[in-house]
N, C-alpha and C positions, 0 to 999 in steps of 0.2 A: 504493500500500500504506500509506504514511503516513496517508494522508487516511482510507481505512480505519480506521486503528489509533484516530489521534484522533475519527473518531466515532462508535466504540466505547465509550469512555473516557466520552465527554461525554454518551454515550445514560446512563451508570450513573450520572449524577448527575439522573436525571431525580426516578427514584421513590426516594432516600436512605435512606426507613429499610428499605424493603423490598430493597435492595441492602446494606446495611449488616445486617441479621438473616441474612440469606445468607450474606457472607461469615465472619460470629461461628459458625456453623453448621462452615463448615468450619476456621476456626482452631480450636476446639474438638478437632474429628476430628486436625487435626495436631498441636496441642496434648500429647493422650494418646495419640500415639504418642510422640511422644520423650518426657512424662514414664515412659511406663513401660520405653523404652529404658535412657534414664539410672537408673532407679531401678534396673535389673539389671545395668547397670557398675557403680554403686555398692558392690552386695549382691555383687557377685562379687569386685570389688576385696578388698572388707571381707571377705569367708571367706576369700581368699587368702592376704592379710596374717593374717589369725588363724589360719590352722591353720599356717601358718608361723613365727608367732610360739610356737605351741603344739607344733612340731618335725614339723608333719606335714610331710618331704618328704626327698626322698633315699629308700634300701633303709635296711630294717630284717631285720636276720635271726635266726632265730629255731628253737627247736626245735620240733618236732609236738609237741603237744602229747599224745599217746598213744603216747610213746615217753620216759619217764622214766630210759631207762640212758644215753641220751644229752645232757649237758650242753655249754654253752658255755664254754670255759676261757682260761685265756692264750693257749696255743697256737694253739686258733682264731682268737683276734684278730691274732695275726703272722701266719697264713696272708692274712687277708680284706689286714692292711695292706702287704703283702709285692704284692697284688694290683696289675698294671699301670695299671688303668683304675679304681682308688681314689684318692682324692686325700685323702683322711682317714677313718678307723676312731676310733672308742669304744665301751668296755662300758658298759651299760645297763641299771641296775634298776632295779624301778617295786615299791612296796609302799602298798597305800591302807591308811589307818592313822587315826592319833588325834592332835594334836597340842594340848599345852595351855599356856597363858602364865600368867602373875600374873592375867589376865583376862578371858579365856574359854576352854574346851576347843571341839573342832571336828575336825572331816573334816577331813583333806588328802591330797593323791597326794603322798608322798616318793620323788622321785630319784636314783639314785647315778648321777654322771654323774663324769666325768675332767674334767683341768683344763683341754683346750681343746675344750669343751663349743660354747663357744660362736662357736668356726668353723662346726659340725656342724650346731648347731637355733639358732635364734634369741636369744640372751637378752640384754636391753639394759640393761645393770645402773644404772642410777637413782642409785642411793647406794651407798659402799663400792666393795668389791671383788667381784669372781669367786673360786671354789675354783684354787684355786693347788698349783704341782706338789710344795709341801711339804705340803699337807693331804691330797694323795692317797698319798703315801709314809708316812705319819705317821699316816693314819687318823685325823684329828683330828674333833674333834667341835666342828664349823661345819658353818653351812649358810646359804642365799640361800632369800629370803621373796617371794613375788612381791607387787607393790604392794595387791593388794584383801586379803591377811592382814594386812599393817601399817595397814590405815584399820580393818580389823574387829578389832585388839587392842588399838590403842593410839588408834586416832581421826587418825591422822598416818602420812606414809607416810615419814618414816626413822624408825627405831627399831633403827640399829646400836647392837651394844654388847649389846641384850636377850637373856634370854636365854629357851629355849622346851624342851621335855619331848618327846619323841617316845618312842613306845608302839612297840615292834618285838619279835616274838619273844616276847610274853609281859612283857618286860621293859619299862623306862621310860629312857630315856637323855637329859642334858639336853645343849644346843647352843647354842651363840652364834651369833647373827644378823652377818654380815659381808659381806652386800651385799642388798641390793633390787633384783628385777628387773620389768621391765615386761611383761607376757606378752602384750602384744596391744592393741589397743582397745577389750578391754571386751567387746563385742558380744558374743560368746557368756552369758560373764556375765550381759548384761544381762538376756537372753531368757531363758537358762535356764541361770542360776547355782545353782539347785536341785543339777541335775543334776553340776554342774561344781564340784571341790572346789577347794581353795587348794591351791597347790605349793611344794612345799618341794623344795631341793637339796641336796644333800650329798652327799663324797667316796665312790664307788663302791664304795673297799676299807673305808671304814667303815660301810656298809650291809653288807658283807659280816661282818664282823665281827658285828654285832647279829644279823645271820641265821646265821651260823656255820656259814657257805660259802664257797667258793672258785669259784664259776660264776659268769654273768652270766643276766638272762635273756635283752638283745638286745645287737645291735652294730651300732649306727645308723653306718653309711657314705652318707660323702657322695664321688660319682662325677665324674670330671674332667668338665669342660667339654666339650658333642662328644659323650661316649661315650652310647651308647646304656643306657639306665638297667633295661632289661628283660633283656636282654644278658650285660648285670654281673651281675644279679642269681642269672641260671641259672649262669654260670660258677664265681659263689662259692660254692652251692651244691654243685656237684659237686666243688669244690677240697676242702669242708668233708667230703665226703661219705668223700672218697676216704681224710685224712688221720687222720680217725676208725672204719675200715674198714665203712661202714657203707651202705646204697641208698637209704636214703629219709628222712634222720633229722631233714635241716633243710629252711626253705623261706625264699622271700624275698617280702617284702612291698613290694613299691613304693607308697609312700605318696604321692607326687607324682599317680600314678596314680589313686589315692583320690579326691585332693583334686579331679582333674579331671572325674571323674568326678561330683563334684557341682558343679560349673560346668555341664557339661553339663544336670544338672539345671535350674538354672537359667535355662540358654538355653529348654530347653524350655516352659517353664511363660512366660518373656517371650513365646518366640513365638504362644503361646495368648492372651495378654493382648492382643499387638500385632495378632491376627486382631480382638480386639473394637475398636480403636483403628481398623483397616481399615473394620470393618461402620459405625461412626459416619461414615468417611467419606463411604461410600456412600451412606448414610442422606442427606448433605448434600447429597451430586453429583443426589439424585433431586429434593432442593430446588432447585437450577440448574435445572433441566429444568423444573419448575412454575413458575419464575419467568420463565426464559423463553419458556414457552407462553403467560403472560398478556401480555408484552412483547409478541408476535407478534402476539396478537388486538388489542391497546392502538394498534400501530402500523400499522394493517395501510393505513390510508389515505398513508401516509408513505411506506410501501413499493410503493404500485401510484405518487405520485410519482417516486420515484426511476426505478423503470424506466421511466416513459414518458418520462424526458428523458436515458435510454440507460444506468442502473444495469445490468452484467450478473448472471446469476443467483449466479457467481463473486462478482461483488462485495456482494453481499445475501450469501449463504452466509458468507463472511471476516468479515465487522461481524459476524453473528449470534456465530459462534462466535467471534471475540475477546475479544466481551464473557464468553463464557461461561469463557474460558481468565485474565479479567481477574480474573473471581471467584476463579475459588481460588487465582491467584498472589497475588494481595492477602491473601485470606485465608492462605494458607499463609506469608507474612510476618507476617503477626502470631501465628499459632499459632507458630510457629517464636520467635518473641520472649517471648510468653505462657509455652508452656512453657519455656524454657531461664529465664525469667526465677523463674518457681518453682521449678524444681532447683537451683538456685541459691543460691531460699532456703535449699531443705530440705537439701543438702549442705552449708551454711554453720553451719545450724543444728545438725547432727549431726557434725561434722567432718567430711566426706568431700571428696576432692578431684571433683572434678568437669572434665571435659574436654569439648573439643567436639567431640560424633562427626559428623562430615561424612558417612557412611555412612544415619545411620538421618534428618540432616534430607535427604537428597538421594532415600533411598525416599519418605518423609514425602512431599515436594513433587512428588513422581514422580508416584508414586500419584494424588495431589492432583487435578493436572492433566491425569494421565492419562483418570480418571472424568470430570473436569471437560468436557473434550472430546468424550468418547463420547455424556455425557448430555445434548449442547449440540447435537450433530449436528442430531438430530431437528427441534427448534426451528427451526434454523437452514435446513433443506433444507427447512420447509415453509414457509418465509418466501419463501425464494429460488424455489421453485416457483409461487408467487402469480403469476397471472393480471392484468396489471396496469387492465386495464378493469374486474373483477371488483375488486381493490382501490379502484379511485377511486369507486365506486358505495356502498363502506360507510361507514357513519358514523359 
């Protein structure tokens, strides 16, 4: 079997470039399967961290929206946090609005969030402080800037101390900036920061005040460790249902659920891409198969030697297809190095962490070799059926 193996090996140094454009053929094909693996770890990594950084996960609960006698008050928030399988409760306003400095006016989504905000959603405050349990008692008029408002007001991203105008209710109310938070990587931003305003935070009871209300509109809960998140979600609901005497008044939104749901996306659309990533293989493994058919014709006097001084057809069929199994494990080494060696770049170059899936280079090489084999057969069993009086006669 040795002897075999090695003159397999030493047959593919025969014709070099024509073994060498072969196996670039299939490094290629492996190649752009794992670029496009990794580029969908990436892309998913990256939405996960962002919509978490942008508070998508955990329940949010929330009224119907076609039932305005029903609001969210205190009380329902000590129901939801009174809840076994809660592990934190906050009330939650959202008001899109106008916000303007000493240097430019602009969109933003303002916040009323509570002061342990940020157990609940994400926020990694950069500069300064968080809303604190005196500004929610106080109603004070603070609020936290995320980093892309302070480079687009002041060209720099601390600017505690400033101070900024928020449009609520008709009216205009001014704030002191006392912390900077990080909302993410950007990414959304990048692509379609059109769409995506700057976010402002501030005390929940002093958005109440400017709106000159006593309700919430949500109460972003975050669910113990374990618990099932769907679960909770019906449970609070009919707690809420029950203590406001009403059937249908609130709902729950599992946003974790959201977020997975465009992962899923995602997986789908890779696994489309990784079917084209497959078709180039193939593409490749029919190139084996033509290269070893000319191999076959090339050597055909070599092979009616072999048998007549007691080669079996076993041992003809083995050499054929080892060579052909040579090709794409070689090649699939170097695709395998090829691509990881450009993801590499391109994570390096866009900050993304990058890991090494063992998964997609083990189908990659799978695959590889799999085709590599099937398409080598042929070659190989009409080598191995040669006639060897009929070989030693061609020339």
């Amino acid at each position: 079997m040795a002897d075999i193996f090695r003159s397999a090996f030493q047959n593919l140094g025969r014709k070099r470039l024509r073994t060498a454009l072969t196996m670039m053929g299939v490094a290629i094909g492996v190649a752009s399967v794992i670029l496009i693996g990794n580029i969908s770890q990436c892309g998913t990594d990256a939405l996960t961290h962002e919509f978490d950084s942008l508070g998508l996960s955990g329940l949010a609960i929330s009224t119907l929206e076609n039932d305005s006698q029903v609001v969210l008050t205190d009380t329902d928030l000590k129901v939801v946090r009174e809840s076994e399988n809660v592990e934190k409760a906050m009330p939650v306003m959202m008001q899109a609005t106008s916000v303007q400095t000493t240097r430019i006016t602009g969109k933003a989504l303002v916040w009323g969030i509570d002061a342990d905000a940020n157990q609940i959603i994400s926020l990694n405050v950069l500069y300064g402080r968080s809303i604190s349990v005196s500004d929610v008692k106080s109603g004070a008029r603070v609020c936290m800037v995320d980093e892309n408002f302070s480079q687009a007001s002041y060209k720099r991203n601390n600017i505690i101390g400033k101070r900024l105008s928020i449009t609520c209710s008709g009216g205009t109310e001014e704030f002191e900036v006392v912390g900077i938070v990080k909302t993410g990587s950007g990414l959304l931003q990048n692509f379609i920061g059109s769409y995506i305003p700057n976010f402002v935070y501030v005390p929940y009871s002093t958005m109440q005040q400017l709106l000159g209300k006593n309700s919430f509109d949500q109460i972003a809960v975050k669910v113990k460790s374990g618990t099932d998140v769907d679960e909770t979600g019906d449970m609070l609901v009919q707690s809420l249902n029950r203590t406001n005497g009403s059937s249908n008044a609130f709902v729950s939104n599992n946003l974790m659920k959201q977020r997975d749901s465009l992962s899923n996306i995602l997986g789908v659309v890779t696994l489309i891409l990784s079917s084209v990533g497959a078709i180039s293989l193939l593409v490749a493994s029919l190139s084996i198969m033509t290269v070893m058919l000319v191999s076959v014709n090339e050597r055909t006097r070599e092979i009616g030697i072999k048998k007549s001084i007691g080669a079996r057809k076993k041992d003809i069929l083995l050499e054929f297809l080892f060579e052909a199994v040579l090709i794409t494990l070689i090649g699939s080494i170097f695709g395998i190095l090829f691509g990881y060696g450009i993801s590499y770049l391109g994570a390096s170059y866009f900050g993304f962490a990058l890991g090494i899936r063992l998964d997609i280079m083990a189908l990659a090489v799978g695959f590889s070799v799999l085709t590599g084999m099937i398409f080598g057969v042929y070659p190989a069993m009409k080598a191995a059926k040669m006639n060897p009086v009929d070989a030693l006669r061609m020339e």
